[in-house]
C-alpha positions as CSV (number, residue, x, y, z in Angstrom):
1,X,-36.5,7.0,-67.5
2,X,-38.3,8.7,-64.7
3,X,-36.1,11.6,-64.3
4,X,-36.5,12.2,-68.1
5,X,-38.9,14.7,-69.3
6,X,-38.7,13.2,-73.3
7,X,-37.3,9.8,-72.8
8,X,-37.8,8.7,-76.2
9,X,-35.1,11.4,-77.6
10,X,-32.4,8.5,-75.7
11,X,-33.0,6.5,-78.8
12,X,-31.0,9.0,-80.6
13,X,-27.9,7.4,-78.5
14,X,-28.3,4.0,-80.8
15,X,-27.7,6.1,-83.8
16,X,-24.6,7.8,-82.3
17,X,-23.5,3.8,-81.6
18,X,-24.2,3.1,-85.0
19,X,-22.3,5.9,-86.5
20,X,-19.2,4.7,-84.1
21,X,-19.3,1.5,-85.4
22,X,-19.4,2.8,-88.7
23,X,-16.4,4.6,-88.1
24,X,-14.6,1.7,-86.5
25,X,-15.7,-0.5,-89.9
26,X,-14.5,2.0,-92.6
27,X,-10.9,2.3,-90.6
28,X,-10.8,-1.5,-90.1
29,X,-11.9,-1.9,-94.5
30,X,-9.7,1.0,-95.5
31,X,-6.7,-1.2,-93.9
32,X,-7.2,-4.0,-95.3
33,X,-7.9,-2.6,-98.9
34,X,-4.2,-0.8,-98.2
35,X,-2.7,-3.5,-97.4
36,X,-4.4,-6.0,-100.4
37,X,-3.3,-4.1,-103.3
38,X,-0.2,-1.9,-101.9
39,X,3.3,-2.5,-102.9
40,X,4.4,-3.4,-99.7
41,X,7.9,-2.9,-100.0
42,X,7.1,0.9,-101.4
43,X,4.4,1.1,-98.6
44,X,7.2,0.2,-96.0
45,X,9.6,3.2,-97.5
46,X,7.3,6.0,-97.9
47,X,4.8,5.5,-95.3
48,X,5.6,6.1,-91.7
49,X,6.0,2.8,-89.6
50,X,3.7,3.4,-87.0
51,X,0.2,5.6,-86.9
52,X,-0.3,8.4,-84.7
53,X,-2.4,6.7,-82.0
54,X,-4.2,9.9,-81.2
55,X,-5.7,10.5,-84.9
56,X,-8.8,8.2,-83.2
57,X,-9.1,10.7,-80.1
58,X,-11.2,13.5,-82.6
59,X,-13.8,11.2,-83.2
60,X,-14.4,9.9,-79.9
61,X,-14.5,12.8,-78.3
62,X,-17.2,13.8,-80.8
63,X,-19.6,10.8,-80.1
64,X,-19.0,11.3,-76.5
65,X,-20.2,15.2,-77.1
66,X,-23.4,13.9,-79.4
67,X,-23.9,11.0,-76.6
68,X,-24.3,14.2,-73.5
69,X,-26.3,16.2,-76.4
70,X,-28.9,13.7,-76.5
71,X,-29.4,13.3,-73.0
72,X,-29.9,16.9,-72.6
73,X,-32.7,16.3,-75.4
74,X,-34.0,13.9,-73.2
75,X,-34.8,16.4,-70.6
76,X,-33.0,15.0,-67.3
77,X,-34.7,16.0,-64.9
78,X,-33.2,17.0,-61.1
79,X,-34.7,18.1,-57.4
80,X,-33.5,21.5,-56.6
81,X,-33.8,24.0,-53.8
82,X,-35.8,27.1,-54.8
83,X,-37.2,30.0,-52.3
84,X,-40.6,30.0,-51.3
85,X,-42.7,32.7,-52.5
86,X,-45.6,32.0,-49.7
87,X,-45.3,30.4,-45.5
88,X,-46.3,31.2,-42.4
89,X,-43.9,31.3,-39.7
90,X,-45.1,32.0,-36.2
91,X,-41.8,32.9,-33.5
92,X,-43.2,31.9,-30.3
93,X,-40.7,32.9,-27.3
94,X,-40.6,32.2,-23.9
95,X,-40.0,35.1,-21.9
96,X,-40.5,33.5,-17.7
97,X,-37.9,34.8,-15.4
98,X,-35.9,31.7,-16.2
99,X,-35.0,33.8,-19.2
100,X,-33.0,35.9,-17.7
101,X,-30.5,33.3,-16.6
102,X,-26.8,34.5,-17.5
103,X,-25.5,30.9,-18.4
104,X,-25.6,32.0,-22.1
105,X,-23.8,35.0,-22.5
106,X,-25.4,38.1,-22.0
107,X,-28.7,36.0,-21.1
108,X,-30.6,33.5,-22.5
109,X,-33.1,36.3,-23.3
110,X,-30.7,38.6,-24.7
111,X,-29.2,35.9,-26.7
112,X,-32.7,34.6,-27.6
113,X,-33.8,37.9,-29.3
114,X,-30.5,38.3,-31.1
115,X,-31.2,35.1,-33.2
116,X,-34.8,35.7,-33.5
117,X,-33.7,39.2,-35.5
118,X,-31.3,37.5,-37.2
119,X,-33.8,35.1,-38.4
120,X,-36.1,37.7,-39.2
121,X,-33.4,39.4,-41.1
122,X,-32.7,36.6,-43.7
123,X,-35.7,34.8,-44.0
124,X,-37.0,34.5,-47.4
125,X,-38.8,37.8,-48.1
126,X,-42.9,37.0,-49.0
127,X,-42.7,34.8,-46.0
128,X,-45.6,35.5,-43.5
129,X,-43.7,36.2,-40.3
130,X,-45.2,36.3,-36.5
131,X,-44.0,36.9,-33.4
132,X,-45.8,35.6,-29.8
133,X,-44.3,35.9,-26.6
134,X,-45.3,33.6,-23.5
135,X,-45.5,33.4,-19.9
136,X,-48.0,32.6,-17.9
137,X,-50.7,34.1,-20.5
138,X,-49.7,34.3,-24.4
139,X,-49.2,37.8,-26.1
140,X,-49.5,37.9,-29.8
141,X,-47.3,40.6,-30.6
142,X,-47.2,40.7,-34.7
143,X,-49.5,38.9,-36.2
144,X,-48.6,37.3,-39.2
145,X,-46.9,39.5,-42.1
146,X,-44.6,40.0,-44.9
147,X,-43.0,42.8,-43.2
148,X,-40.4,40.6,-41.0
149,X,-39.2,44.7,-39.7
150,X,-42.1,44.7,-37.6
151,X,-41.2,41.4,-35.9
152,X,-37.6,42.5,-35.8
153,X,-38.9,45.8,-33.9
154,X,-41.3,43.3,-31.6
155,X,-38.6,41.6,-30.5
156,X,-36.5,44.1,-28.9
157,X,-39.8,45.4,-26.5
158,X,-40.1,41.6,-25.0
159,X,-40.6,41.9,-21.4
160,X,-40.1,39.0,-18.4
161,X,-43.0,37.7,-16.8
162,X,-44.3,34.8,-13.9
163,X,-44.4,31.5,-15.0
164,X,-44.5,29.5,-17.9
165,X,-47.6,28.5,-20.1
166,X,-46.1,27.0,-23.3
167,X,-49.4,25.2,-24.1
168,X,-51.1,28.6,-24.3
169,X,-48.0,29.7,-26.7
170,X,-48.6,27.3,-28.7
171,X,-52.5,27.4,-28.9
172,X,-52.1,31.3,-29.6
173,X,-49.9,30.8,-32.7
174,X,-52.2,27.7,-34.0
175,X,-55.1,30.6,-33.5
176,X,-52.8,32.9,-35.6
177,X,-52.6,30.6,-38.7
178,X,-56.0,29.8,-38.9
179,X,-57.2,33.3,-39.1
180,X,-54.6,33.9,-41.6
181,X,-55.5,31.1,-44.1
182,X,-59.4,32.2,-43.5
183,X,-58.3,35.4,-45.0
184,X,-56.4,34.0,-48.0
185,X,-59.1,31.9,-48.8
186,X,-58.8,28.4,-46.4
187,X,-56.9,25.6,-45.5
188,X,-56.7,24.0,-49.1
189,X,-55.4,27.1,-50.7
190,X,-53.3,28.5,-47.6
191,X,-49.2,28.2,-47.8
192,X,-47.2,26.0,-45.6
193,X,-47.4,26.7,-41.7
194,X,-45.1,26.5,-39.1
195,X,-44.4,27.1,-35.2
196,X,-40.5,27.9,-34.3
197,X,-41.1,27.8,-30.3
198,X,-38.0,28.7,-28.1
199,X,-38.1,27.6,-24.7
200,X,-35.7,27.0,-21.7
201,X,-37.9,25.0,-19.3
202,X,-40.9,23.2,-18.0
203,X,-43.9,24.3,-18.8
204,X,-45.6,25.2,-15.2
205,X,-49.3,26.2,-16.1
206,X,-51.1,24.1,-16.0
207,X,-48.7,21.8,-13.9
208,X,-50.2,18.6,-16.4
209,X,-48.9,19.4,-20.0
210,X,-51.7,17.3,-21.0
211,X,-54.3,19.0,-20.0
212,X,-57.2,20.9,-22.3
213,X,-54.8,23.9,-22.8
214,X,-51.0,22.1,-21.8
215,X,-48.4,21.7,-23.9
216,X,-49.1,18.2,-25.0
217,X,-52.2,18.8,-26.0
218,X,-51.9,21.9,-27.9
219,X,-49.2,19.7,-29.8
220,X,-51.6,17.5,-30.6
221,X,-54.0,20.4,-32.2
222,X,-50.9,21.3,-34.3
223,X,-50.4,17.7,-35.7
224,X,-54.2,17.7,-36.0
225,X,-54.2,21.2,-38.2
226,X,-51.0,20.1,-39.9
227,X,-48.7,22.8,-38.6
228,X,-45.3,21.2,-37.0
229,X,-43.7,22.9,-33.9
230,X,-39.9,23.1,-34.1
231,X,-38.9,23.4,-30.8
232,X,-35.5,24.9,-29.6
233,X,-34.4,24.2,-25.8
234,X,-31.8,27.3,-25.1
235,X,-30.0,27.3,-22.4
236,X,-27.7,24.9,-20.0
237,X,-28.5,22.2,-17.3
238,X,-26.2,24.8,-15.0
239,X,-28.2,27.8,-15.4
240,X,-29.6,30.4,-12.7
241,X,-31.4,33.6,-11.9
242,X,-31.4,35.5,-8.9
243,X,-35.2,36.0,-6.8
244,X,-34.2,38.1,-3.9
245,X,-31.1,37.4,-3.6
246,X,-31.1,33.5,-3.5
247,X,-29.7,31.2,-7.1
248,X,-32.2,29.2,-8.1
249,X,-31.4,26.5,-10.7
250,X,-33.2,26.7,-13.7
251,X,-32.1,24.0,-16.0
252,X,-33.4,23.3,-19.5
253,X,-35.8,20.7,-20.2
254,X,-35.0,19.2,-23.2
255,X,-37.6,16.0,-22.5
256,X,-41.0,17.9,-22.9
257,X,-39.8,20.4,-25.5
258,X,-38.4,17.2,-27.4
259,X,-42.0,15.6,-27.0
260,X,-43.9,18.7,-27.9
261,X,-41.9,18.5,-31.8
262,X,-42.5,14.5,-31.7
263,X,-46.3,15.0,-31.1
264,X,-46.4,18.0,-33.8
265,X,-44.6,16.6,-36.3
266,X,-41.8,18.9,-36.3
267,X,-37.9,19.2,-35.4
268,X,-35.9,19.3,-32.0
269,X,-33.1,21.5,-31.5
270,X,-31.0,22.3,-28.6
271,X,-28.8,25.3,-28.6
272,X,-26.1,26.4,-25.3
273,X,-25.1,30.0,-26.8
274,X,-25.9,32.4,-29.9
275,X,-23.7,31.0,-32.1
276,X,-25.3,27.6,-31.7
277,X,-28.9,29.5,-31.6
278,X,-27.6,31.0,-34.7
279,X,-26.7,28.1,-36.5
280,X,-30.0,26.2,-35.6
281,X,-32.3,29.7,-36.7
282,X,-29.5,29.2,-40.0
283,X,-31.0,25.5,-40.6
284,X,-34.5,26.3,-40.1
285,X,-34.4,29.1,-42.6
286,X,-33.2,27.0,-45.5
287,X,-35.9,24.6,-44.3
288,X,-38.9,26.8,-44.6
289,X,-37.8,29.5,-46.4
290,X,-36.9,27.3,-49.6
291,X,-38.6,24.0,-51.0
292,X,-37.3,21.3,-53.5
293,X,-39.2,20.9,-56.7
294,X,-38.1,18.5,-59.5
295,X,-37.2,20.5,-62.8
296,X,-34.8,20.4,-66.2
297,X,-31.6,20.0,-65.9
298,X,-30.4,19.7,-69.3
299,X,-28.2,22.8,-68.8
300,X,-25.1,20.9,-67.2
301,X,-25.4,18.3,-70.1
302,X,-26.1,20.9,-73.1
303,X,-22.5,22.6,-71.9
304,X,-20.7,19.5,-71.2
305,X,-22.0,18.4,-75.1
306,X,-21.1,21.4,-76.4
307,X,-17.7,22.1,-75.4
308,X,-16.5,18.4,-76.1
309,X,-17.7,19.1,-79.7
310,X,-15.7,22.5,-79.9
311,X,-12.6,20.7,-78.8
312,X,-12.9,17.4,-80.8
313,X,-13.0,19.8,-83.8
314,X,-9.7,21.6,-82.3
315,X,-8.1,18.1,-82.0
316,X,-9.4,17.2,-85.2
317,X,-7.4,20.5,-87.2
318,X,-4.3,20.0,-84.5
319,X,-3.8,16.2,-85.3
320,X,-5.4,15.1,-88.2
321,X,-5.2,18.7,-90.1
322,X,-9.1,18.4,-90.7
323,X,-12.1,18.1,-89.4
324,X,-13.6,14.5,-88.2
């Protein structure tokens, strides 16, 4: 009854019953009326020996029709994915040198701001889009807007820097937000936030991610302002860059960036190439972009109700050569 908007139309379905059951009795009264004051020998010669069995099939199909109709009176009601006409999304990139690692094809960064254009591209449109870029200091590069082009064009300028200061990334973007839902009017009447931070390693300043401004505990602000970080570790345990001539290993670090969306309250993602970038940007766009709300879904039922009653009236003329 709780996914009925009008609950009390289902009644109706006992009056369907009872006309069925009429039915059933005037067949079962008009046989044995037939058969108490017929001339049974005549009856035998002039009517056929056995009924069509599907003269019934009419009317049953009708109270099946008048059955879905009053469900659809009902109002059923059904959770449904709609697009979100207001959220804040802040991209929040790592650009250290370990970005330039060629283990994803044509580099992680390369790769990294394909996706994130990609993203821009088909997020829902009224979406707030950002863009922040980290290294050792944060840059806020487009703060956030409903213009995702200017994020798209922000993307393409990123530049490598020294070492890595995710904490600061994330503090920048938290800083972002809150000036955003001060200008629409505060926290109670500001949309849904959110922090999609790409990373391929350790944070390395300050060398304690829970420190006043590590990773940790800028995590813990986000949980505390209600913004989740969905973090996505890009890149392979196998990767490199070249410093002056010498390979140095820069694997992925899947455990703090894992940690980071645990403490926020958001999702971990890992990705080895664009496609798989592609496909994680894919899922996180249906998940902020659109939202479920519970609404009528009488529709299906009205149809279904509607077309058995056109063809039990077709079946009716075809094998009774009248309506039910």
């Amino acid at each position: 009854m709780s996914n009925m908007s009008s609950p009390s139309w289902l009644l109706l379905a006992l009056v369907v019953a009872a006309l069925a059951g009429i039915y059933v009795y005037i067949q079962r009264l008009r046989t044995r009326r037939a058969l108490r004051f017929a001339n049974l020998d005549v009856l035998n010669r002039v009517a056929p020996v056995k009924r069509n069995p599907l003269r019934h099939v009419p009317i049953a199909l009708l109270v099946v029709s008048l059955l879905l109709l009053t469900v659809a009176l009902a109002g059923p009601q059904a959770d449904r994915k709609v697009p979100r006409n207001k959220a804040t999304v802040i991209l929040v990139i790592d650009v250290s040198r370990s970005m330039n690692a060629t283990d994803v094809a044509p580099s992680r960064i390369k790769a990294a701001q394909a996706a994130a254009k990609k993203f821009a591209d088909e997020l829902t449109e009224g979406i707030n889009l950002g863009l922040i870029s980290y290294a050792g200091t944060a840059s806020t590069l487009v703060s956030p807007t409903p213009d995702h082009t200017a994020t798209k064009a922000a993307v393409d300028k990123l530049q490598l820097a020294d070492k890595t200061a995710t904490g600061e990334g994330i503090f920048a973007a938290i800083q972002q937000i809150q000036t955003l839902n001060t200008v629409l009017g505060g926290d109670k009447v500001a949309p849904p936030a959110r922090i999609v931070l790409l990373s391929d390693g350790k944070e390395t300043v300050p060398d304690n991610p829970n420190n006043p401004r590590g990773a940790f505990t800028a995590a813990r602000k986000a949980k505390e302002e209600k913004i989740p970080v969905s973090t996505i570790s890009f890149g392979t345990m196998g990767g490199t860059v070249d410093l002056e001539g010498d390979q140095v290993p820069v694997p992925v670090d899947d455990e703090s960036l894992r940690k980071i969306a645990n403490i926020s309250g958001g999702e971990f993602f890992t990705a080895a190439s664009l496609d798989e970038l592609n496909r994680v940007y894919e899922k996180l766009q249906k998940d902020i972009g659109y939202e479920t709300r519970r609404g009528d879904n009488s529709r299906p039922w009205l149809i279904a109700g509607t077309l058995l009653a056109l063809i039990s009236a077709f079946a009716a003329l075809l094998i009774n050569r009248r309506l039910p």
